[in-house]
Backbone as a printed PyTorch tensor [residue, N CA C, xyz], in Angstrom:
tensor([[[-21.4590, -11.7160, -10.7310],
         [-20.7080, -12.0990,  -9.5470],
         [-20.9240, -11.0580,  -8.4520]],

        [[-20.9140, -11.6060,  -7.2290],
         [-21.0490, -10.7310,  -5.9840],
         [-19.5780, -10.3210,  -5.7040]],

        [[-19.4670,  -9.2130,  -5.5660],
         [-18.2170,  -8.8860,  -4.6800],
         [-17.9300,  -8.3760,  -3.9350]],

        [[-16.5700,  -8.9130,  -2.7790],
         [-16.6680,  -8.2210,  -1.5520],
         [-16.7010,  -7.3480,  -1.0760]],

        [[-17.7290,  -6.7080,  -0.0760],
         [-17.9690,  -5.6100,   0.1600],
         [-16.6090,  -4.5720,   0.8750]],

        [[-16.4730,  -3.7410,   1.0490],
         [-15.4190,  -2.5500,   1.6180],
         [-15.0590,  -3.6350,   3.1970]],

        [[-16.1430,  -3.5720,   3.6760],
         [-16.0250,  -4.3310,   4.8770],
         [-15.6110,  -5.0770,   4.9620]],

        [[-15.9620,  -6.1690,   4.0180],
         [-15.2510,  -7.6390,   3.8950],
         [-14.3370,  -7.4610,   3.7430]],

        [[-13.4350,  -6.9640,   2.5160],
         [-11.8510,  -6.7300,   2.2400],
         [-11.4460,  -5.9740,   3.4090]],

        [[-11.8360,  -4.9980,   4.4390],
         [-11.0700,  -4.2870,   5.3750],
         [-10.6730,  -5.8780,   6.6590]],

        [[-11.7420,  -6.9700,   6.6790],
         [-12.1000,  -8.1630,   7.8600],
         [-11.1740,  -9.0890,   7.0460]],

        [[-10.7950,  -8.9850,   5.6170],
         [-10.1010,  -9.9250,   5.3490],
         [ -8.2870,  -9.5550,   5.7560]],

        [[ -8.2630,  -8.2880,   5.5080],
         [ -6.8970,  -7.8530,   5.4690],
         [ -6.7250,  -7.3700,   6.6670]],

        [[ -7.2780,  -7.3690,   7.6110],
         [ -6.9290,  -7.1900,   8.9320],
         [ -6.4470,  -8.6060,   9.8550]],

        [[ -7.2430,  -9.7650,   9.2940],
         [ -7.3700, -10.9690,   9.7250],
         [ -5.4530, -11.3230,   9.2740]],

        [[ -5.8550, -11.1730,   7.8870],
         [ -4.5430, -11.9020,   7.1710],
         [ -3.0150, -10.9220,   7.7830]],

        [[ -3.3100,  -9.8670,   8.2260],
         [ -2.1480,  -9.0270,   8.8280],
         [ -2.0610,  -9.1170,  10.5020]],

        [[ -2.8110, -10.0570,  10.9040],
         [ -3.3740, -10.6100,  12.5040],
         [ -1.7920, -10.2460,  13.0870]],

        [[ -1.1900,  -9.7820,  14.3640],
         [ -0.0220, -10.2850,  14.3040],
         [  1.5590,  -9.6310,  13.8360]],

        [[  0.9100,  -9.1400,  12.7520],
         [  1.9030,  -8.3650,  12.1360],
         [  2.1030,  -7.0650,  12.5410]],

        [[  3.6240,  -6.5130,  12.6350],
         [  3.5890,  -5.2190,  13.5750],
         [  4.6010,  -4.0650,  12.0320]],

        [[  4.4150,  -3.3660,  12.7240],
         [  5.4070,  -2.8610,  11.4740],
         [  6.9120,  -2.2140,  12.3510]],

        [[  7.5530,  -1.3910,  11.6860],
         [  9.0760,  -1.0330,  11.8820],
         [  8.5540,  -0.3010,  13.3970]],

        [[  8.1810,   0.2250,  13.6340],
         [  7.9490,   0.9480,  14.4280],
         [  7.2180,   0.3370,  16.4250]],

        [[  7.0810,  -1.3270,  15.4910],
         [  6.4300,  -2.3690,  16.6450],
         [  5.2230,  -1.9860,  16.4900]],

        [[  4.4520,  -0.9910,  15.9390],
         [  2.4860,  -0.8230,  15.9020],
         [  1.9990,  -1.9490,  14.9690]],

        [[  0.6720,  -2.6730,  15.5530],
         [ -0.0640,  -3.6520,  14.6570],
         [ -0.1410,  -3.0660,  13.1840]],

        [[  0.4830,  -3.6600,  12.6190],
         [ -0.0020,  -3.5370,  10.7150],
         [ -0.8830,  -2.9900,  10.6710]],

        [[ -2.3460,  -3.7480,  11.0970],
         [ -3.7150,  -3.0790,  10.6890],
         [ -3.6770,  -1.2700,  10.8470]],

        [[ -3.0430,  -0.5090,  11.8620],
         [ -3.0640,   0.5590,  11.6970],
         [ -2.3280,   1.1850,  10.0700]],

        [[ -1.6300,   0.5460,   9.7250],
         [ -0.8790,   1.0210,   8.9180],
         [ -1.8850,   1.1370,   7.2940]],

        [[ -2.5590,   0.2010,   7.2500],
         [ -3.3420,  -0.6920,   6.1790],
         [ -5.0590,   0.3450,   6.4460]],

        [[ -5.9060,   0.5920,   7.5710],
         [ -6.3920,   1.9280,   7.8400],
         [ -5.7950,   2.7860,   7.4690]],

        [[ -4.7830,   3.7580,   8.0040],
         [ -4.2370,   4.9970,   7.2380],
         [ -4.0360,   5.3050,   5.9490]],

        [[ -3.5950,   4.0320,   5.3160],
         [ -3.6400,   4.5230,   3.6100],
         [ -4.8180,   4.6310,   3.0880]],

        [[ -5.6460,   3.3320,   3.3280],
         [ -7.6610,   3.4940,   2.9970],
         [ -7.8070,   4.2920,   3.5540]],

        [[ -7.7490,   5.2580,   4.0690],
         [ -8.1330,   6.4340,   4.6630],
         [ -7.3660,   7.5790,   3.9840]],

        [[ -6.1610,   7.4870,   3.5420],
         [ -5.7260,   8.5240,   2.7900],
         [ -5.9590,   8.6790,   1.3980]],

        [[ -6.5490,   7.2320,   0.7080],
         [ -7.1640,   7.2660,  -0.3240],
         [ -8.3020,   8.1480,  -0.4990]],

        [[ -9.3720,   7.7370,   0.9190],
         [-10.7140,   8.3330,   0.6880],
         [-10.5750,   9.1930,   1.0450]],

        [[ -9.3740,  10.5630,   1.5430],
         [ -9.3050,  11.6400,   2.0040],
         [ -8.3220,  12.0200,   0.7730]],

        [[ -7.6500,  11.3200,  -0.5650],
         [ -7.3280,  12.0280,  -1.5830],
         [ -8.9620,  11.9960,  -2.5100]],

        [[-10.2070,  11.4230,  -2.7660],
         [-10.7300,  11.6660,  -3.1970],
         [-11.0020,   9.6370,  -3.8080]],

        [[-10.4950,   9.0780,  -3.4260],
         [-10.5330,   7.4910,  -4.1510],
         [-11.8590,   7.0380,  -4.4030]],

        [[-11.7010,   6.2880,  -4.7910],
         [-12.8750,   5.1430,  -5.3790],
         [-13.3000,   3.8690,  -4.4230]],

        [[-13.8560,   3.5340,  -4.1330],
         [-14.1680,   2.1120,  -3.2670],
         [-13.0050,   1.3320,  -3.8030]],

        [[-13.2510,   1.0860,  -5.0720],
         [-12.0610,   0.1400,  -5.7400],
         [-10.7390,   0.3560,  -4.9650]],

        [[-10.2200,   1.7450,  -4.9950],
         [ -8.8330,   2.0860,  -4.8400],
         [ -8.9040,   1.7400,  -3.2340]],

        [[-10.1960,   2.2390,  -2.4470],
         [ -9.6870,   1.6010,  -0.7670],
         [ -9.7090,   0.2240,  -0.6340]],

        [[-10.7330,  -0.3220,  -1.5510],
         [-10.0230,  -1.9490,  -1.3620],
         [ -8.8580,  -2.0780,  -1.6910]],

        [[ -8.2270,  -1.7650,  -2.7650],
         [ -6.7830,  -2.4370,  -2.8760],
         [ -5.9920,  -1.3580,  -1.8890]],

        [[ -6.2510,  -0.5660,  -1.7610],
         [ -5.4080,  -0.0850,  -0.0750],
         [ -5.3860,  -0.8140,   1.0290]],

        [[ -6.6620,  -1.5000,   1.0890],
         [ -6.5930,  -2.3130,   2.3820],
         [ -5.4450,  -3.9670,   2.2440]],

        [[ -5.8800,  -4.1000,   1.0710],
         [ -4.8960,  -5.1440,   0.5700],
         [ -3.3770,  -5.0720,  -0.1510]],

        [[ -3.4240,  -3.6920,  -0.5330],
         [ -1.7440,  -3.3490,  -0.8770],
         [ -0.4930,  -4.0500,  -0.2230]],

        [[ -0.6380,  -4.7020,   0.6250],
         [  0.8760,  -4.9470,   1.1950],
         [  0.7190,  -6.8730,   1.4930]],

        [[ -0.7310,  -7.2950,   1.0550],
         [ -1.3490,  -8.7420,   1.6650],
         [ -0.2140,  -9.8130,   0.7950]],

        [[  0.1890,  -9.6100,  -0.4800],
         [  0.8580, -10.4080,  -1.6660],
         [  2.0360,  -9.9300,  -0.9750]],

        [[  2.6340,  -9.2570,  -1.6660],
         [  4.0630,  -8.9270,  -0.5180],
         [  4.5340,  -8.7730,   0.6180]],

        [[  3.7150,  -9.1600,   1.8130],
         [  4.2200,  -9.5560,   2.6790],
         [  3.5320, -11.1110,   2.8940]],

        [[  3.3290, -11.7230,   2.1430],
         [  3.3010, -13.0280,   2.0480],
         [  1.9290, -13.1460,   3.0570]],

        [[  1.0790, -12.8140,   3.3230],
         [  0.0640, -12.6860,   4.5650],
         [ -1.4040, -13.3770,   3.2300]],

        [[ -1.3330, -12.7830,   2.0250],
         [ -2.0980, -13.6100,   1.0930],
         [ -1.2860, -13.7730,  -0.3210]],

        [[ -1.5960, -14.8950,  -1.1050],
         [ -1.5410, -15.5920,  -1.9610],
         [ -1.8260, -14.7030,  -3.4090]],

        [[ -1.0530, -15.0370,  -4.0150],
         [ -1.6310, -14.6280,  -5.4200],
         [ -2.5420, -15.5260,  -6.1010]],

        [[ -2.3280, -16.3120,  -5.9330],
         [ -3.9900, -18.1060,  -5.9190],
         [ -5.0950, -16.8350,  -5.0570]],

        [[ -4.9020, -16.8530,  -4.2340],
         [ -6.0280, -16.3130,  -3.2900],
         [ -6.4670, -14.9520,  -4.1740]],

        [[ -5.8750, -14.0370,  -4.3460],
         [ -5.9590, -12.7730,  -4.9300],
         [ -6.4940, -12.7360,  -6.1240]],

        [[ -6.2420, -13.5280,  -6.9360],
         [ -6.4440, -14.3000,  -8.2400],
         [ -8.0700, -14.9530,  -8.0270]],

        [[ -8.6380, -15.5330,  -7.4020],
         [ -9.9520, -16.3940,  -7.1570],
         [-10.9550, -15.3180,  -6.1420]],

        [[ -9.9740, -14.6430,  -5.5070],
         [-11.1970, -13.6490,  -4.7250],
         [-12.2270, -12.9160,  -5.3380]],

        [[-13.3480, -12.7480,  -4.8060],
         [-14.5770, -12.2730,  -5.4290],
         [-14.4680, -10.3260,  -5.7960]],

        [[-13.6040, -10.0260,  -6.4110],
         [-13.2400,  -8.6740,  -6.2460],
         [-13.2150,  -8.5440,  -7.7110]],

        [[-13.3260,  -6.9370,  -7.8760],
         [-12.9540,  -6.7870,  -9.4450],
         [-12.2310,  -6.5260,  -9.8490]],

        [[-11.5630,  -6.3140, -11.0020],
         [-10.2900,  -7.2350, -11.9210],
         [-10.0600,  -6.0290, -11.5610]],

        [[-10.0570,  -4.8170, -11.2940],
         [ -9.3250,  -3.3300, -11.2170],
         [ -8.5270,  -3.1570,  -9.7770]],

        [[ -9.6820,  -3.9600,  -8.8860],
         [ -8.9560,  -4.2890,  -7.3580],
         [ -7.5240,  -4.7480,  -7.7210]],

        [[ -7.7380,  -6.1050,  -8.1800],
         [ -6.7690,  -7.0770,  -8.3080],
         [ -5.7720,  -6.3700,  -9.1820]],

        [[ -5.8810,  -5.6920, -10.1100],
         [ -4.6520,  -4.9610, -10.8540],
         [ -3.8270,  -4.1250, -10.0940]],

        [[ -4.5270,  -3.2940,  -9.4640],
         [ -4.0930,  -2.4130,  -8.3340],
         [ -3.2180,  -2.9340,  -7.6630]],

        [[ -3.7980,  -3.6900,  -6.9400],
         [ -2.8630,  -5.0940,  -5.8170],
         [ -1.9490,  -4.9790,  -6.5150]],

        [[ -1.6560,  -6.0900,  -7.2300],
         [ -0.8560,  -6.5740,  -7.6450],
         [  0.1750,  -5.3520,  -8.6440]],

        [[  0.1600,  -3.9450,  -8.9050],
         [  0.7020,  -2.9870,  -9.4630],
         [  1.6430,  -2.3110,  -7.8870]],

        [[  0.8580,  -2.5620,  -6.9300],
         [  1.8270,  -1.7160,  -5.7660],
         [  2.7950,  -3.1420,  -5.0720]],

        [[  2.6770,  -4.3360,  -5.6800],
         [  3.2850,  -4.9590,  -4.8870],
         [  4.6630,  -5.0690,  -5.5380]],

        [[  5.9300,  -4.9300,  -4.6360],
         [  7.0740,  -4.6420,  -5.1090],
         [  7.5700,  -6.6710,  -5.0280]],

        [[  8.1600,  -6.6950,  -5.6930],
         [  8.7890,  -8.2720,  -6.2350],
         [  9.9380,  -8.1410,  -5.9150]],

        [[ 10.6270,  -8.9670,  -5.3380],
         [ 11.9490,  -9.4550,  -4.8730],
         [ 12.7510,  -8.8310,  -6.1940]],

        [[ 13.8710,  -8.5850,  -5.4820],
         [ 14.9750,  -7.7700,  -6.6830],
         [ 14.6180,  -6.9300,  -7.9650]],

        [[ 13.5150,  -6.6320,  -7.8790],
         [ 12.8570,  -5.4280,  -9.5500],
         [ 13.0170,  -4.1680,  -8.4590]],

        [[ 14.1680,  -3.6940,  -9.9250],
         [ 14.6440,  -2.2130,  -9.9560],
         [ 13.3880,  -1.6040,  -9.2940]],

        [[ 13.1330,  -0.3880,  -8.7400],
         [ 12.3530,   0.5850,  -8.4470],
         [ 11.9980,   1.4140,  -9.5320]],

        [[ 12.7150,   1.5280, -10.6700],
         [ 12.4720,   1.7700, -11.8250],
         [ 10.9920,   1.2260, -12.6400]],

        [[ 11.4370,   0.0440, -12.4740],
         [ 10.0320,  -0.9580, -13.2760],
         [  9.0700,  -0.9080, -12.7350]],

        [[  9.3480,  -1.1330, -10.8840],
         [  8.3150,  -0.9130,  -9.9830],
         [  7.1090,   0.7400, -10.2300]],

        [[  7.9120,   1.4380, -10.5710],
         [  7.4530,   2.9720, -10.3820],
         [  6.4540,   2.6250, -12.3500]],

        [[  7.0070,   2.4530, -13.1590],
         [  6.1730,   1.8790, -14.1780],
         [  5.2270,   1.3440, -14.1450]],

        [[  5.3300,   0.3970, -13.5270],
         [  3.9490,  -0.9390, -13.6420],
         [  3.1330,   0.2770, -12.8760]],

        [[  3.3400,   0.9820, -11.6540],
         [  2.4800,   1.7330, -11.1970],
         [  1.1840,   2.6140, -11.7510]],

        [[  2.5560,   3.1600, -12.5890],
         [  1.9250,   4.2630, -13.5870],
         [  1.3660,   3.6670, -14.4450]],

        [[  1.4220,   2.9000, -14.8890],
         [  0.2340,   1.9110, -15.5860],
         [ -0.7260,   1.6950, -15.5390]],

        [[ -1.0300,   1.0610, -14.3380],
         [ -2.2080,   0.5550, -13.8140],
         [ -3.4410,   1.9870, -13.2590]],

        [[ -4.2890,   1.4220, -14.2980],
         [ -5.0280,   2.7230, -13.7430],
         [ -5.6320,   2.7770, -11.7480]],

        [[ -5.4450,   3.9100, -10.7500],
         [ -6.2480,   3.6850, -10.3000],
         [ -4.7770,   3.5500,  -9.1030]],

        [[ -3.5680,   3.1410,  -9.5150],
         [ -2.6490,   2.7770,  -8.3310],
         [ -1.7000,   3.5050,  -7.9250]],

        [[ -1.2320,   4.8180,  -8.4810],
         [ -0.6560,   5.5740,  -8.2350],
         [ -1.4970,   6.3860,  -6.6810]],

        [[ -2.4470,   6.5310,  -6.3640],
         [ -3.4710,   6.6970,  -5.6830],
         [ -3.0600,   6.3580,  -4.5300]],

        [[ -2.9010,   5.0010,  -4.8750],
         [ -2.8820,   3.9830,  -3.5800],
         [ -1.2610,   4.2470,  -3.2460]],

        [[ -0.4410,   3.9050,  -4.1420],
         [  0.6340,   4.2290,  -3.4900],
         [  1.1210,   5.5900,  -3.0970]],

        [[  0.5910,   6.1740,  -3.0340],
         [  0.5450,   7.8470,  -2.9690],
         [  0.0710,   7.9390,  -1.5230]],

        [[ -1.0390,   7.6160,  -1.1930],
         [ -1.6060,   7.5080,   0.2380],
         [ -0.2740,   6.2430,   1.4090]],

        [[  0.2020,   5.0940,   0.6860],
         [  1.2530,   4.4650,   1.0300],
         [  2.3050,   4.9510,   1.3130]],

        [[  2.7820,   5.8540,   0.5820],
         [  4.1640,   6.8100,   0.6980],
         [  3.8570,   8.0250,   1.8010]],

        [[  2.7240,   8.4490,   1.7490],
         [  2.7200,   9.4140,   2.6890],
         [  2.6750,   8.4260,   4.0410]],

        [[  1.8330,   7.9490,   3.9540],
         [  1.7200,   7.1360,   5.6730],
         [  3.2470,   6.6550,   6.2320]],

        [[  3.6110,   6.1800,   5.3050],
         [  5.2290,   5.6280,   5.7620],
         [  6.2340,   6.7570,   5.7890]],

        [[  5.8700,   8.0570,   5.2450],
         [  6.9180,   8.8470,   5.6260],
         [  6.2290,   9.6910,   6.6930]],

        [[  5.0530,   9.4990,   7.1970],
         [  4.4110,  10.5800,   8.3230],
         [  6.2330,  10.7090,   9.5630]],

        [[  6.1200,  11.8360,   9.9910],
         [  7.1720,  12.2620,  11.0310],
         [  6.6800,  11.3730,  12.1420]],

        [[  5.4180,  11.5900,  12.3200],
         [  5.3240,  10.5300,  14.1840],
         [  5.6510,   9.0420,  13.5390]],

        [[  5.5660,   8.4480,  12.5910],
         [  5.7280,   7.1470,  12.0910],
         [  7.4140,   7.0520,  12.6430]],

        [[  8.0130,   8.1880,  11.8180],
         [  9.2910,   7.8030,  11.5180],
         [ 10.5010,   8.3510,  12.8970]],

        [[  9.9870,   9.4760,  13.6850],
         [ 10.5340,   9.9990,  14.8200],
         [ 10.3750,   8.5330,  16.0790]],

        [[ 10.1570,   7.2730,  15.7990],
         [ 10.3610,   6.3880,  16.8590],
         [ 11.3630,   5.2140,  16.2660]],

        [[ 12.1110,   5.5550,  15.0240],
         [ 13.0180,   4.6360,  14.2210],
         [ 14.3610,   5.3690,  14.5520]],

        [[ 15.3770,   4.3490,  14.3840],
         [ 16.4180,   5.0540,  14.7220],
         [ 17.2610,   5.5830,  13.5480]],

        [[ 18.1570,   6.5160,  13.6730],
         [ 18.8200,   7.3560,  12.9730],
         [ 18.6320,   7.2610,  11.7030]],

        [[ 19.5810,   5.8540,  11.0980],
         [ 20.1080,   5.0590,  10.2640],
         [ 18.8430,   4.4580,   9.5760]],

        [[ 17.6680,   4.2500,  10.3770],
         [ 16.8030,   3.4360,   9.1880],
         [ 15.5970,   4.7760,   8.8330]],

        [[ 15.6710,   6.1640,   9.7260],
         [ 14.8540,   6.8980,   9.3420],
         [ 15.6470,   7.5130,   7.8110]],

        [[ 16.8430,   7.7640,   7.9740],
         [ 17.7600,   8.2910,   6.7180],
         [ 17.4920,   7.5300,   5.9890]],

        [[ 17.3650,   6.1740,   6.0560],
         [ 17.4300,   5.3160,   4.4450],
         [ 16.2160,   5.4350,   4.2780]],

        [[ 14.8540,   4.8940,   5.0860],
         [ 13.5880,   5.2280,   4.3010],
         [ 13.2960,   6.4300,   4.0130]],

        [[ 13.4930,   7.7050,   4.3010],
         [ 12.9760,   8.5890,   4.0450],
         [ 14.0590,   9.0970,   2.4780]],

        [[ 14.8580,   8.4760,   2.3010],
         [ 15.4140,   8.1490,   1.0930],
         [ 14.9850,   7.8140,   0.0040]],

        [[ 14.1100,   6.6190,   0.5610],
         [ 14.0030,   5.2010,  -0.7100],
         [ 12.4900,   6.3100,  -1.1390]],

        [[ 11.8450,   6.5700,   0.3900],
         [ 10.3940,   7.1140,  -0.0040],
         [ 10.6590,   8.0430,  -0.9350]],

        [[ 11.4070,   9.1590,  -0.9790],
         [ 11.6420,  10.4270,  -1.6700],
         [ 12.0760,   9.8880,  -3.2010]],

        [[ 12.7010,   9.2450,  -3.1730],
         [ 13.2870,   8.2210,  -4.3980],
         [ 12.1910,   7.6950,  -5.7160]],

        [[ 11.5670,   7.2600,  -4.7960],
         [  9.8920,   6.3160,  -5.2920],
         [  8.8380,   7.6740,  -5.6380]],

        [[  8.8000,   8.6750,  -4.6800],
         [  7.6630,   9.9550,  -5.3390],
         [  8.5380,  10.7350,  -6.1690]],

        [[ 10.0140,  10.7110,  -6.4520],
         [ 10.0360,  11.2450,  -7.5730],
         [  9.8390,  10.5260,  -8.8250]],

        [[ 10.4180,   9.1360,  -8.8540],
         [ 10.0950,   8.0430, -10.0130],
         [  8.4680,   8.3730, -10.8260]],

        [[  7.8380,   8.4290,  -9.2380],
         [  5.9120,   8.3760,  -9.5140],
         [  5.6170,  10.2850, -10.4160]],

        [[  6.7680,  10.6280, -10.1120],
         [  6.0190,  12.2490, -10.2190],
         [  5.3290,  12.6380,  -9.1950]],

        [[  5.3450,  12.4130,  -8.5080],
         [  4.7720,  12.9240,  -7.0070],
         [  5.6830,  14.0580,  -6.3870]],

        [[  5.0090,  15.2860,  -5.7030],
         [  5.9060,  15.8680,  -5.0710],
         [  6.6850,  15.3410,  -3.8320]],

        [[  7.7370,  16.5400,  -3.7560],
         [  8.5860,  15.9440,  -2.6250],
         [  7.8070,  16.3140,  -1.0900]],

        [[  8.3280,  15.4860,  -0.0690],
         [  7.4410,  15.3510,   0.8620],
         [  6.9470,  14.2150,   1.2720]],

        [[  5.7300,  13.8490,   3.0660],
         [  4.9010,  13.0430,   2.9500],
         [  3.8870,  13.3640,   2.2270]],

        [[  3.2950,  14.6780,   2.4850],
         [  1.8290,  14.7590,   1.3420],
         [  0.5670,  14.0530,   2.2150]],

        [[  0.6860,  14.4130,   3.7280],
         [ -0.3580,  13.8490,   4.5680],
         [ -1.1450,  13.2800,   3.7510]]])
């Protein structure tokens, strides 16, 4: 089987996040760059920046698990994916498990956690939602064993 190249998955998940802005009002796609980029600046694998580029495509409903499931990618992509995507009402507990599981995704969410707790990210949110995420984030890298911090 052929599979999609770095490029392709960066043209697919930019396409499928068309639109989408994050907390802060910036296009998604910046957000979805910075982690593939913090992957390949922790040392990652092609594998691990594809599923960086796609980490957030299943949970924010932007792609399909049909789709994710049939895409031309390899089964380590797709584990990945589907290991950082958090599911409606599962504890953070289980979430932080399945992580550590999956080979290859702690990585990804590691480069995820830092980007979302960067200070310029979070210094344009107000009071109340910088206190709770920088909460939940600190919460989630201790679950992972990750130090405390973003961890540029």
């Amino acid at each position: 089987m052929t599979y999609l190249s770095l490029a392709e998955v960066e043209q697919i998940a930019r396409a499928a996040h068309e639109g989408q802005t994050d907390k802060a009002g910036r296009p998604y796609a910046e957000h979805l760059a910075a982690v593939a980029e913090g992957v390949r600046a922790r040392g990652g694998s092609e594998a691990q920046r594809a599923a960086a580029w796609l980490h957030d495509s299943v949970e924010d409903d932007r792609l399909s698990v049909e789709w994710l499931d049939s895409a031309p990618l390899p089964a380590e992509v797709k584990a990945m994916v589907l290991a950082v995507t958090k599911r409606p009402g599962e504890p953070a507990e289980e979430y932080a498990a399945r992580i550590l599981a999956t080979p290859g995704a702690l990585l990804v969410k590691e480069a995820d956690l830092a980007h979302n707790a960067d200070p310029a990210r979070q210094a344009v949110l107000d009071a109340a939602t910088r206190e709770r995420l920088t909460a939940k984030y600190a919460g989630m890298r201790a679950l992972l064993g990750l130090p405390a911090g973003p961890q540029g």
